[in-house]
Biopython code that builds the backbone (N, CA, C, O; Angstrom):
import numpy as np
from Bio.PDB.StructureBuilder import StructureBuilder

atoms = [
    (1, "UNK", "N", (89.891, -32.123, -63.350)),
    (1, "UNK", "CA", (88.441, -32.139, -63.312)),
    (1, "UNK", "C", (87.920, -31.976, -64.733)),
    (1, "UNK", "O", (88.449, -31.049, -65.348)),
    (2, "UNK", "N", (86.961, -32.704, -65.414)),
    (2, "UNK", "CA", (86.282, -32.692, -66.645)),
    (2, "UNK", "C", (85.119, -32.003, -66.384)),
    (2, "UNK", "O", (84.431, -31.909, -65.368)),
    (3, "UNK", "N", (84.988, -31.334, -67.978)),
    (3, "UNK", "CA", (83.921, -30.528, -68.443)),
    (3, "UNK", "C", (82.633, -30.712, -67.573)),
    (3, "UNK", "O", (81.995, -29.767, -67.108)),
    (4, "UNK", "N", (82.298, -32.132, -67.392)),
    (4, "UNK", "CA", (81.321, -32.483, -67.040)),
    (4, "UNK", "C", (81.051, -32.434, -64.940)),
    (4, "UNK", "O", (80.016, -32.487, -64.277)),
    (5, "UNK", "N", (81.954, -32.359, -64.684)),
    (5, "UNK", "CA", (82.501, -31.980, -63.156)),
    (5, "UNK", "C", (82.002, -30.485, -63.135)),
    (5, "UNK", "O", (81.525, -30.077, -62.076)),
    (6, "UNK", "N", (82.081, -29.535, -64.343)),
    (6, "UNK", "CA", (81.815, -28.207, -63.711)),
    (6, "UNK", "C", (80.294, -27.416, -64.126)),
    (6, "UNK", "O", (80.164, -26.387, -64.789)),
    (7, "UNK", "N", (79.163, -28.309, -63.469)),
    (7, "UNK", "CA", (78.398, -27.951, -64.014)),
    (7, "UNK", "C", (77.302, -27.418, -63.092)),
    (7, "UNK", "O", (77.281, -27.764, -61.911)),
    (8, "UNK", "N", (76.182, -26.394, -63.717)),
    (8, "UNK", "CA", (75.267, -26.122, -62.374)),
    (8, "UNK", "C", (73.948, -27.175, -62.303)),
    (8, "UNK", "O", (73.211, -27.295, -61.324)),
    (9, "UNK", "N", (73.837, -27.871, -63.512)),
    (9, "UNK", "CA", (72.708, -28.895, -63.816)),
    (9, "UNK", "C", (72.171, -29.441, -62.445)),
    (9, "UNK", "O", (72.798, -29.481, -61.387)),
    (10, "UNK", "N", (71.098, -29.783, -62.640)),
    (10, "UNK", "CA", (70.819, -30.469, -61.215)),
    (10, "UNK", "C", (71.022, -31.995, -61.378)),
    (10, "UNK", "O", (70.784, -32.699, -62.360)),
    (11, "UNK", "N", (71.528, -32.329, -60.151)),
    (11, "UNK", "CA", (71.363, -34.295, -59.828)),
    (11, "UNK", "C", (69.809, -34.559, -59.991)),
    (11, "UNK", "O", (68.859, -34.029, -59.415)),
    (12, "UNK", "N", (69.851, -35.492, -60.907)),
    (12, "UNK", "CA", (68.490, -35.867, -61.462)),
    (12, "UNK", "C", (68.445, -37.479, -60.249)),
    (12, "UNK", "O", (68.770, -38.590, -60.668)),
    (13, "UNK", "N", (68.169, -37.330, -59.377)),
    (13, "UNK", "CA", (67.817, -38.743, -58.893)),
    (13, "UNK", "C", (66.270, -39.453, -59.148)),
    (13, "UNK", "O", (65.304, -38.689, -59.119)),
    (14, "UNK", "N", (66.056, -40.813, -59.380)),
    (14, "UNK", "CA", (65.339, -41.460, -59.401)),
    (14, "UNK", "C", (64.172, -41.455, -57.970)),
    (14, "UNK", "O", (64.865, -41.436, -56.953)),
    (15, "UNK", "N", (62.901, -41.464, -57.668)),
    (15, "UNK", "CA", (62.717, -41.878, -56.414)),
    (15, "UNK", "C", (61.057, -42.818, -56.943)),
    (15, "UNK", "O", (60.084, -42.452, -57.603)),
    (16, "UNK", "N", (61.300, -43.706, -56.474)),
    (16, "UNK", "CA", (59.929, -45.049, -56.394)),
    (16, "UNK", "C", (59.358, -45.494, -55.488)),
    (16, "UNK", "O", (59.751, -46.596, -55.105)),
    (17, "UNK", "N", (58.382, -44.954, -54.871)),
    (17, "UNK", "CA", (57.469, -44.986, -53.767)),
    (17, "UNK", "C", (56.167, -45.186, -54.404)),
    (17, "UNK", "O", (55.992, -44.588, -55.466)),
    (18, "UNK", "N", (55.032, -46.066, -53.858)),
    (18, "UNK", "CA", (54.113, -46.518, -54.315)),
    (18, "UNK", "C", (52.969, -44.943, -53.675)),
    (18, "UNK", "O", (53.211, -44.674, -52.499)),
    (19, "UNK", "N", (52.335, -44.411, -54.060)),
    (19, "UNK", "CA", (51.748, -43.390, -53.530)),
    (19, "UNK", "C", (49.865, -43.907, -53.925)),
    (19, "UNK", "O", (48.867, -43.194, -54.028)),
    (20, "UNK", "N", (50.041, -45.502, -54.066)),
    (20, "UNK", "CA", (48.609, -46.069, -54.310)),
    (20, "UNK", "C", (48.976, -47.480, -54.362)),
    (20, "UNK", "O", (50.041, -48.087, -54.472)),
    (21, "UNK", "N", (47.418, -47.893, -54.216)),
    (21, "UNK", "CA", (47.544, -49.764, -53.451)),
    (21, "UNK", "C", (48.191, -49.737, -52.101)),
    (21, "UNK", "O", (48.667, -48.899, -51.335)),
    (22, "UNK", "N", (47.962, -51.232, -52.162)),
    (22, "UNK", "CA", (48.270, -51.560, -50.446)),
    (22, "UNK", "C", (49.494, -51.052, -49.794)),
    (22, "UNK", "O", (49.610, -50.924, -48.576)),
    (23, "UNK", "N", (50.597, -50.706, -50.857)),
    (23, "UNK", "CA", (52.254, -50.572, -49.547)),
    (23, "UNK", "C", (52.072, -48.878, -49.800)),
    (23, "UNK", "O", (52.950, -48.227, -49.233)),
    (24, "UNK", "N", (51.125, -48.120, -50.521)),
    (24, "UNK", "CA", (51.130, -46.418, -50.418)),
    (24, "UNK", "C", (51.295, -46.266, -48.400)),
    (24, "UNK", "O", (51.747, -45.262, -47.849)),
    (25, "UNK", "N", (50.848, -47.397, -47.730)),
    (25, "UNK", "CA", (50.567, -46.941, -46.479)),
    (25, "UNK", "C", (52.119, -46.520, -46.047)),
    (25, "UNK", "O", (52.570, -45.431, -45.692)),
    (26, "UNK", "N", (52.658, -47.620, -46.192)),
    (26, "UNK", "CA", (54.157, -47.254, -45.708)),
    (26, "UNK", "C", (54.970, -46.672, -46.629)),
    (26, "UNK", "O", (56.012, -46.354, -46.057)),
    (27, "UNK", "N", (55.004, -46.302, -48.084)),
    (27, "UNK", "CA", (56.115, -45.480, -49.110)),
    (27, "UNK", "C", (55.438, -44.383, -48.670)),
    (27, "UNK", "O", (56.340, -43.641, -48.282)),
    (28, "UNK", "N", (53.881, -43.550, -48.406)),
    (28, "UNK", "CA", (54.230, -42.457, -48.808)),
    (28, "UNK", "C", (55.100, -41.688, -47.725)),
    (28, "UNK", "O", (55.591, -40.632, -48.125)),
    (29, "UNK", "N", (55.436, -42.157, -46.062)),
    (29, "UNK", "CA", (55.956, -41.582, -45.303)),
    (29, "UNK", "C", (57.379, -41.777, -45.810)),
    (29, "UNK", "O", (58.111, -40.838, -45.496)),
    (30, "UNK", "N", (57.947, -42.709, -46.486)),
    (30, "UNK", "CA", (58.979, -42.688, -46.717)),
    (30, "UNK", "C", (59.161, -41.725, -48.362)),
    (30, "UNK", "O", (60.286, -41.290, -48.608)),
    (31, "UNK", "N", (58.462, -41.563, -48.986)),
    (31, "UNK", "CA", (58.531, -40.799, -50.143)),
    (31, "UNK", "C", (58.048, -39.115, -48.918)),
    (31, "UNK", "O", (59.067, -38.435, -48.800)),
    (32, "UNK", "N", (57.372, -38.764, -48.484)),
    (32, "UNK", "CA", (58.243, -37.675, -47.413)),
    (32, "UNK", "C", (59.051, -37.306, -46.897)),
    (32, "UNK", "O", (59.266, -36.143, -46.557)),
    (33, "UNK", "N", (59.992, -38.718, -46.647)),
    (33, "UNK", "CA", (61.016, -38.596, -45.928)),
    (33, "UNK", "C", (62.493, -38.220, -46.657)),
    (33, "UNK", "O", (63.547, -37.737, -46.244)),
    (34, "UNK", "N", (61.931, -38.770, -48.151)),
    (34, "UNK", "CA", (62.753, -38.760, -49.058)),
    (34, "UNK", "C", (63.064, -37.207, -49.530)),
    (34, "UNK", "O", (64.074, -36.517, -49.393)),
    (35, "UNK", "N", (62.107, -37.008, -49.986)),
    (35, "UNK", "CA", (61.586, -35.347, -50.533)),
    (35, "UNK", "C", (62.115, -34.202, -49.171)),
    (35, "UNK", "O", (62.728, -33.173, -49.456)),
    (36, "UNK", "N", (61.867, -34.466, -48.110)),
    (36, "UNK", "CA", (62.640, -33.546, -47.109)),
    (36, "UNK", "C", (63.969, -33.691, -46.812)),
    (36, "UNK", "O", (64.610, -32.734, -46.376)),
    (37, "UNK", "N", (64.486, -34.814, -46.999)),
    (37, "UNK", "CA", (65.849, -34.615, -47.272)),
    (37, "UNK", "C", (66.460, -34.103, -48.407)),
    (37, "UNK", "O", (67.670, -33.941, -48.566)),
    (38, "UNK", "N", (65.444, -33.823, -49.296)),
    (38, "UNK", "CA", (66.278, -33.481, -50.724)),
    (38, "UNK", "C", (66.075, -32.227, -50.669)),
    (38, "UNK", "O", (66.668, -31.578, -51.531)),
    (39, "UNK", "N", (65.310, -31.546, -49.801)),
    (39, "UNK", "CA", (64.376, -30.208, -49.581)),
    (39, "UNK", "C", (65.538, -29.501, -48.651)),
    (39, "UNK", "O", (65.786, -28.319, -48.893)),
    (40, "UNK", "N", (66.361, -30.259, -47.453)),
    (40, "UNK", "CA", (67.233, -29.921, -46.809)),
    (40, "UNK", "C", (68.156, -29.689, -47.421)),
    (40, "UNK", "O", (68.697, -28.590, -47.301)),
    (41, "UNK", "N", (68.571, -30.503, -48.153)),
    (41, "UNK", "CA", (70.394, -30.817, -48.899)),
    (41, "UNK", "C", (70.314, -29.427, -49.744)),
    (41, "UNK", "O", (71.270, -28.681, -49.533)),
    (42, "UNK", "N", (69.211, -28.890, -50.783)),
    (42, "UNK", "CA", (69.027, -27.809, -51.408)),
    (42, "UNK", "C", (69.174, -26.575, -51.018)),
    (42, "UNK", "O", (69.603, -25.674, -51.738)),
    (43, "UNK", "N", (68.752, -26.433, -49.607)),
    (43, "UNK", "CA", (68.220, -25.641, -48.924)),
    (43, "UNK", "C", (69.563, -25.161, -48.562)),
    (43, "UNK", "O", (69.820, -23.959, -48.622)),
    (44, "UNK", "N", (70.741, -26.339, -48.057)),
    (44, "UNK", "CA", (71.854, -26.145, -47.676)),
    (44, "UNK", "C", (72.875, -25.665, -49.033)),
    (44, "UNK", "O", (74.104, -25.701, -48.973)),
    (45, "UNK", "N", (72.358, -25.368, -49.835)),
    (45, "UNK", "CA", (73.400, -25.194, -51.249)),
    (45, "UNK", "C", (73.692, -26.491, -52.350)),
    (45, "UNK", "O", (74.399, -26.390, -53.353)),
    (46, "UNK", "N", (72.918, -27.816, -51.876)),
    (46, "UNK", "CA", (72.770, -28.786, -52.832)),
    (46, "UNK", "C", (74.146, -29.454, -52.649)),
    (46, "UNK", "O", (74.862, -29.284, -51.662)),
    (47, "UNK", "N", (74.473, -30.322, -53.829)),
    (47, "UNK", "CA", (75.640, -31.319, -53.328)),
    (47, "UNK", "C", (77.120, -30.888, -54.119)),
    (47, "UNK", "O", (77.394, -31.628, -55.064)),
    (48, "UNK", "N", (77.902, -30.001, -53.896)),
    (48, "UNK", "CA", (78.743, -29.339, -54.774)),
    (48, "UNK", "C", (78.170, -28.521, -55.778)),
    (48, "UNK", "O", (78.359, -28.679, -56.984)),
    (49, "UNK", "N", (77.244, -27.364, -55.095)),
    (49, "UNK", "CA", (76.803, -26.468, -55.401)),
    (49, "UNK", "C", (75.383, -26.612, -56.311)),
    (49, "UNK", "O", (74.723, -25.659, -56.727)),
    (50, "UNK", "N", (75.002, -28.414, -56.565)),
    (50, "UNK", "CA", (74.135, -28.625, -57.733)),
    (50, "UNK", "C", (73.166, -29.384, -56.961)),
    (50, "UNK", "O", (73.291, -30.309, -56.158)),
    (51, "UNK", "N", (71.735, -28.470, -57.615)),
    (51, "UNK", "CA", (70.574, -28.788, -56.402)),
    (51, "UNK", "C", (69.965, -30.337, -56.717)),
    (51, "UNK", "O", (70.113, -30.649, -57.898)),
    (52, "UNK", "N", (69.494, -31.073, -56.115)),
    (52, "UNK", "CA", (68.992, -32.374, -56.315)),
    (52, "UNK", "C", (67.561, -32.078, -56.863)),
    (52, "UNK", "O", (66.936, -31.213, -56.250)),
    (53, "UNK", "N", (66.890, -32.734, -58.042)),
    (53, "UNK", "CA", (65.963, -32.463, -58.958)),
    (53, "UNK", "C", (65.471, -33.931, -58.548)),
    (53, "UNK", "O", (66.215, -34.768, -59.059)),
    (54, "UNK", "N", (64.439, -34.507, -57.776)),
    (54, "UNK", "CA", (63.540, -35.653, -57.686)),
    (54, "UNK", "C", (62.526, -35.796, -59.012)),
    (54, "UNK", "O", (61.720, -34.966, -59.433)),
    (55, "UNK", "N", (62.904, -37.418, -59.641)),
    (55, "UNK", "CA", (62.317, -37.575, -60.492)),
    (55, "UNK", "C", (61.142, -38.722, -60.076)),
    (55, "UNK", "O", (61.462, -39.890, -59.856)),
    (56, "UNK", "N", (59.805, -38.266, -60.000)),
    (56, "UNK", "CA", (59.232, -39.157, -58.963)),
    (56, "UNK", "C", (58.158, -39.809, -59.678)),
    (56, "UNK", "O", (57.274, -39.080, -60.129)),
    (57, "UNK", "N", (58.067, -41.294, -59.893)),
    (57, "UNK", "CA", (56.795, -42.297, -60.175)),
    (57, "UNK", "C", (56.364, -43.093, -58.973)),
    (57, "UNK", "O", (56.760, -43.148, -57.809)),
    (58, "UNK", "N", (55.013, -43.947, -59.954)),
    (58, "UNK", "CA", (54.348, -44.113, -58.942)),
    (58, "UNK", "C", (54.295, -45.319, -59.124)),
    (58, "UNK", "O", (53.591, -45.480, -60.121)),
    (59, "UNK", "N", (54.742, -46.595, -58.611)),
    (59, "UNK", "CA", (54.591, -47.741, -59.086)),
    (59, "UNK", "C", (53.797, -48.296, -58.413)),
    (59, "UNK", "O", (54.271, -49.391, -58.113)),
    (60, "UNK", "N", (52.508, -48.115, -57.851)),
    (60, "UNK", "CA", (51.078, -48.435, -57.882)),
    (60, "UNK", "C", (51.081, -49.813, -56.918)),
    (60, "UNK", "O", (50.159, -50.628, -56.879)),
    (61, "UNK", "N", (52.255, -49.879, -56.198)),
    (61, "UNK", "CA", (52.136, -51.399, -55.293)),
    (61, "UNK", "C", (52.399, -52.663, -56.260)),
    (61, "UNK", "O", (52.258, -53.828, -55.888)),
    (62, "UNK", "N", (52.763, -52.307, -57.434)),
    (62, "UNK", "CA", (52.953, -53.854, -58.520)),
    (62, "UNK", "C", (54.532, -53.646, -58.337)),
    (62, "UNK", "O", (55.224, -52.636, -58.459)),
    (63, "UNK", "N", (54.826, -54.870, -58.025)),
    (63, "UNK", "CA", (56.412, -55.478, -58.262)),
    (63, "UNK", "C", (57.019, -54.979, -59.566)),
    (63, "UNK", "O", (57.986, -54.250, -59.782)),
    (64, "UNK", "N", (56.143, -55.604, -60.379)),
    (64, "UNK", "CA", (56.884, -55.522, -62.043)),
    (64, "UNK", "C", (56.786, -53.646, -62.556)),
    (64, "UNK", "O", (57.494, -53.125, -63.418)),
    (65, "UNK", "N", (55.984, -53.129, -61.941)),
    (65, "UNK", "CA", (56.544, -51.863, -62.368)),
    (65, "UNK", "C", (57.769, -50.824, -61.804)),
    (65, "UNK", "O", (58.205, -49.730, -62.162)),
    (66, "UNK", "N", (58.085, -51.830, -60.674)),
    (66, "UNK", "CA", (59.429, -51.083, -59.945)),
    (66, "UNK", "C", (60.598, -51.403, -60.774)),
    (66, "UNK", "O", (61.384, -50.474, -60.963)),
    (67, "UNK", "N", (60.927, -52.822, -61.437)),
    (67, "UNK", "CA", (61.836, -52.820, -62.271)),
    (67, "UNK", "C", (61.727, -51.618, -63.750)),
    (67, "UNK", "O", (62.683, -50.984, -64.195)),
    (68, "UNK", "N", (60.240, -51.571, -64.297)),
    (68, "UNK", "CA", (59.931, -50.813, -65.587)),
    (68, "UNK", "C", (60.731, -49.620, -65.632)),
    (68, "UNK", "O", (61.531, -49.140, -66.436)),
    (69, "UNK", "N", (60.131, -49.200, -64.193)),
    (69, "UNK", "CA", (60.509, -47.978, -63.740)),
    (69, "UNK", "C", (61.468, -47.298, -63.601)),
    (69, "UNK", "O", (61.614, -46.112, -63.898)),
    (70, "UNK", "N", (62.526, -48.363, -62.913)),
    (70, "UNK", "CA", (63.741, -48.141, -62.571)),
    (70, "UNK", "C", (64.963, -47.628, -64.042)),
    (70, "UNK", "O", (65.815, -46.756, -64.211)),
    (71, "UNK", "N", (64.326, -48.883, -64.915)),
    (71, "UNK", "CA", (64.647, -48.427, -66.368)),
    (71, "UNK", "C", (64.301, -47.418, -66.907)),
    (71, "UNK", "O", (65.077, -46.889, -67.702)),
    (72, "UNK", "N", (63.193, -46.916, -66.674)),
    (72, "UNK", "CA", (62.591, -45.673, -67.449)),
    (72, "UNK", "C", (63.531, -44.263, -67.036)),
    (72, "UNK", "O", (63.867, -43.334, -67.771)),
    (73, "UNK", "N", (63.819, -44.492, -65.545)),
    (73, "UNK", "CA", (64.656, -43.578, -64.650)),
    (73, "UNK", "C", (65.701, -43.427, -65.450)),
    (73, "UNK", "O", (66.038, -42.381, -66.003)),
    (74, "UNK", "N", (66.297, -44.623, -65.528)),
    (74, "UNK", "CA", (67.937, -44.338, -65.843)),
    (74, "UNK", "C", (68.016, -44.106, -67.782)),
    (74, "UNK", "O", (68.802, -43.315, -68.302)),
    (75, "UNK", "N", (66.812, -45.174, -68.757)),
    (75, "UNK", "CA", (67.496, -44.876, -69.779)),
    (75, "UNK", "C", (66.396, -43.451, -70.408)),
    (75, "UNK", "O", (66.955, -42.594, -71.093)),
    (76, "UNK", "N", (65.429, -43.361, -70.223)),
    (76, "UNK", "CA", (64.825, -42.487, -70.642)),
    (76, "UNK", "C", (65.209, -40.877, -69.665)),
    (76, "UNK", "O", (65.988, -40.032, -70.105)),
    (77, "UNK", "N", (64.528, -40.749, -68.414)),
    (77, "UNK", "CA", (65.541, -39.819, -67.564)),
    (77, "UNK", "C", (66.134, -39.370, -67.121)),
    (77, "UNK", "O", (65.823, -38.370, -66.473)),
    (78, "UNK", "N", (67.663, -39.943, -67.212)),
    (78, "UNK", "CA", (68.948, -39.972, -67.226)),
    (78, "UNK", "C", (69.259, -40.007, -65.529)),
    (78, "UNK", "O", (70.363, -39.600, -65.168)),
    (79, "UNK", "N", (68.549, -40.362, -64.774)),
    (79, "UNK", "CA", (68.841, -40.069, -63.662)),
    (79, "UNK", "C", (70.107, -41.562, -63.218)),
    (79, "UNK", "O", (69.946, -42.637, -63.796)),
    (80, "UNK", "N", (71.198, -41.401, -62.238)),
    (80, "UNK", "CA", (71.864, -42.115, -62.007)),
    (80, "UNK", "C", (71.883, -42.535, -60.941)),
    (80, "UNK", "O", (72.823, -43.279, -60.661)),
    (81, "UNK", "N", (70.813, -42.225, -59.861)),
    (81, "UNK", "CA", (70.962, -42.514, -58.969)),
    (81, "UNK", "C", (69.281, -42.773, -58.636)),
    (81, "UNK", "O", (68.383, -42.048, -59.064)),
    (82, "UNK", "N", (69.109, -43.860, -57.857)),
    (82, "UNK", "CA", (67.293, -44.082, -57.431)),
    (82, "UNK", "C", (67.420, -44.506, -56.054)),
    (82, "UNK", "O", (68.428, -44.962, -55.515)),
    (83, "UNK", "N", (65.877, -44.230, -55.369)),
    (83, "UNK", "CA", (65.804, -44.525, -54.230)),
    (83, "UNK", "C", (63.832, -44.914, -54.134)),
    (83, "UNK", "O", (62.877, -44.360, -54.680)),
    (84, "UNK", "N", (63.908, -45.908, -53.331)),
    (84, "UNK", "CA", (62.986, -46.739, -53.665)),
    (84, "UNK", "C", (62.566, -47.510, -52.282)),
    (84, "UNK", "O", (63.492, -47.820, -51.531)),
    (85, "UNK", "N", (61.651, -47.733, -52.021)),
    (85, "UNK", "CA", (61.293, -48.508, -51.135)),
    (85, "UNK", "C", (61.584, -50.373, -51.130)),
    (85, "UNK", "O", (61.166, -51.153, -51.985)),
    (86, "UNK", "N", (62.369, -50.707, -49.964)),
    (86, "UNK", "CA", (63.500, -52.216, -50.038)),
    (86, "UNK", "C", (62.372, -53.219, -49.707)),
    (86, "UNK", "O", (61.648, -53.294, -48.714)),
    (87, "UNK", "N", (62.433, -53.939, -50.786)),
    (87, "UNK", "CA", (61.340, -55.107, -50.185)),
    (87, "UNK", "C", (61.904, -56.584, -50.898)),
    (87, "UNK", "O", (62.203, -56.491, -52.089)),
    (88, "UNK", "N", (62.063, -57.903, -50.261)),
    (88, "UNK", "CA", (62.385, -58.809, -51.564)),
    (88, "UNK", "C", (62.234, -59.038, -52.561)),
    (88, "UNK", "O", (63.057, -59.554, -53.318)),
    (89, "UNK", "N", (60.434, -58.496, -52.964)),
    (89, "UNK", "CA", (59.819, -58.064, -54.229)),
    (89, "UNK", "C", (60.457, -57.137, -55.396)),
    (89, "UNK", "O", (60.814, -57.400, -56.544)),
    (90, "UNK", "N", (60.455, -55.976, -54.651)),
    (90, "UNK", "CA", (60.979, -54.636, -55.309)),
    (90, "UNK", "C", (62.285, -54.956, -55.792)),
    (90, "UNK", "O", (62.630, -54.998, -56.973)),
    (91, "UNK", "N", (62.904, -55.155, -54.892)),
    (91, "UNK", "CA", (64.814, -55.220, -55.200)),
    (91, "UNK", "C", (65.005, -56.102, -55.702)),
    (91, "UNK", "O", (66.002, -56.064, -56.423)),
    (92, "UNK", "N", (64.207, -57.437, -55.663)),
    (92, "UNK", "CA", (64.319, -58.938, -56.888)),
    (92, "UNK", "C", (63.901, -58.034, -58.581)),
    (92, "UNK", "O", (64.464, -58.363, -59.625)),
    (93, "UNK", "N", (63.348, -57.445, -58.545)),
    (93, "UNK", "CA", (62.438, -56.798, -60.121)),
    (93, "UNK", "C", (63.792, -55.965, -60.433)),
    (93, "UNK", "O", (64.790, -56.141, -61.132)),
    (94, "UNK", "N", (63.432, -55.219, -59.775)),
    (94, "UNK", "CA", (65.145, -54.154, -60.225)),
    (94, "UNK", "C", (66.566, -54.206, -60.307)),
    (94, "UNK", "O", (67.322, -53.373, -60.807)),
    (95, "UNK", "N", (66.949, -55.752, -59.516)),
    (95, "UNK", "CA", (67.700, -56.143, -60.019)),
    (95, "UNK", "C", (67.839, -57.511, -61.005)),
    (95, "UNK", "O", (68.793, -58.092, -61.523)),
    (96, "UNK", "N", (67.140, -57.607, -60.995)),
    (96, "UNK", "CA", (66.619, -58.675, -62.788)),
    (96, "UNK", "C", (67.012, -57.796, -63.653)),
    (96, "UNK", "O", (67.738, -58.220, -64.553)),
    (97, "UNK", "N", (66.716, -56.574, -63.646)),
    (97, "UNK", "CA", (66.503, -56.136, -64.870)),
    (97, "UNK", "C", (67.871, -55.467, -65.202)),
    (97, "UNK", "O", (68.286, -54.674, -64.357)),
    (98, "UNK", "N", (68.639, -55.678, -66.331)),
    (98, "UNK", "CA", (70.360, -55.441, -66.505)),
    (98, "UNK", "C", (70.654, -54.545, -67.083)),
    (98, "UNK", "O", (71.822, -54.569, -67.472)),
    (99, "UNK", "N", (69.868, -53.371, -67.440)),
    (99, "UNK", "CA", (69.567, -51.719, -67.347)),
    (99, "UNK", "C", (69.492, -51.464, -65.690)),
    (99, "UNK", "O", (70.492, -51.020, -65.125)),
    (100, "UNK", "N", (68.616, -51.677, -65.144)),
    (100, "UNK", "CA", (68.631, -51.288, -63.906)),
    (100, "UNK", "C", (69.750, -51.753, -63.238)),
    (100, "UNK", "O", (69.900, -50.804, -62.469)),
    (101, "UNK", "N", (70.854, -52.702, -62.907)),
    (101, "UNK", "CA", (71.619, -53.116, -62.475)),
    (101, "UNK", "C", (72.918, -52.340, -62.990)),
    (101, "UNK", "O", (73.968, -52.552, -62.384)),
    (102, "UNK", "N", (72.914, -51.545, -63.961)),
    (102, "UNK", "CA", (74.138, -51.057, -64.530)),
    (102, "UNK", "C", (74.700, -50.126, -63.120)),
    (102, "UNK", "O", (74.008, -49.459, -62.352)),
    (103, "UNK", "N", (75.989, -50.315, -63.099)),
    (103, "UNK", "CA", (76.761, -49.721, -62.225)),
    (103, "UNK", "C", (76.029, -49.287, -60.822)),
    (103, "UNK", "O", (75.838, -48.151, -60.388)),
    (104, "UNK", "N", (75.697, -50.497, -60.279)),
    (104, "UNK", "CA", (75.088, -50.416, -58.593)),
    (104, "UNK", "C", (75.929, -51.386, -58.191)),
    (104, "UNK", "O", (75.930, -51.756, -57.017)),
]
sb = StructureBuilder()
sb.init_structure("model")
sb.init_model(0)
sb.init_chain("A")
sb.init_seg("    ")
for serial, (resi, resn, name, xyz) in enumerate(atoms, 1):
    if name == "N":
        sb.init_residue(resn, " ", resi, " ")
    sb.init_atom(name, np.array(xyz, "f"), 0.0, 1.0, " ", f" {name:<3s}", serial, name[0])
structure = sb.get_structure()
């Protein structure tokens, strides 16, 4: 096991739910749904002892800011993992973009 295996840091995950414009109707129940599972997993002692830290934007119902975003997640907030609302829109932007595509 490496240095980096023994740590108490929290899992920085990504999460992209529109919480404004037209699709806020349907992300924000799923950006609830998201947040209470991460609220549970914590609650339970987190994921090998390390609590999940939600890193949360708002990509405003525009396509092109779910890819921005997704980048901003991973190279600016180090988060390695995102969760996002699936649409042909959304998941066409984020995976265009070859920062966001790294190791998915």
């Amino acid at each position: 096991m490496t240095s980096s295996c023994k740590t108490s840091e929290p899992w920085r995950v990504g999460v992209l739910f529109s919480q404004s414009g037209y699709m806020s109707v349907i992300e924000e129940t799923q950006l609830r749904g998201t947040l209470t599972a991460i609220d549970e997993i914590n609650d339970s002692g987190g994921i090998n002892g390390r609590p999940i830290e939600p890193i949360i934007y708002d990509p405003g119902s525009d396509s092109r800011n779910y890819g921005l975003l997704a980048k901003k997640l991973m190279v600016e907030d180090g988060c390695s993992t995102e969760r996002g609302f699936i649409s042909w829109g959304r998941t066409t932007s984020i995976r265009a973009n070859p920062i966001a595509s790294c190791g998915s």
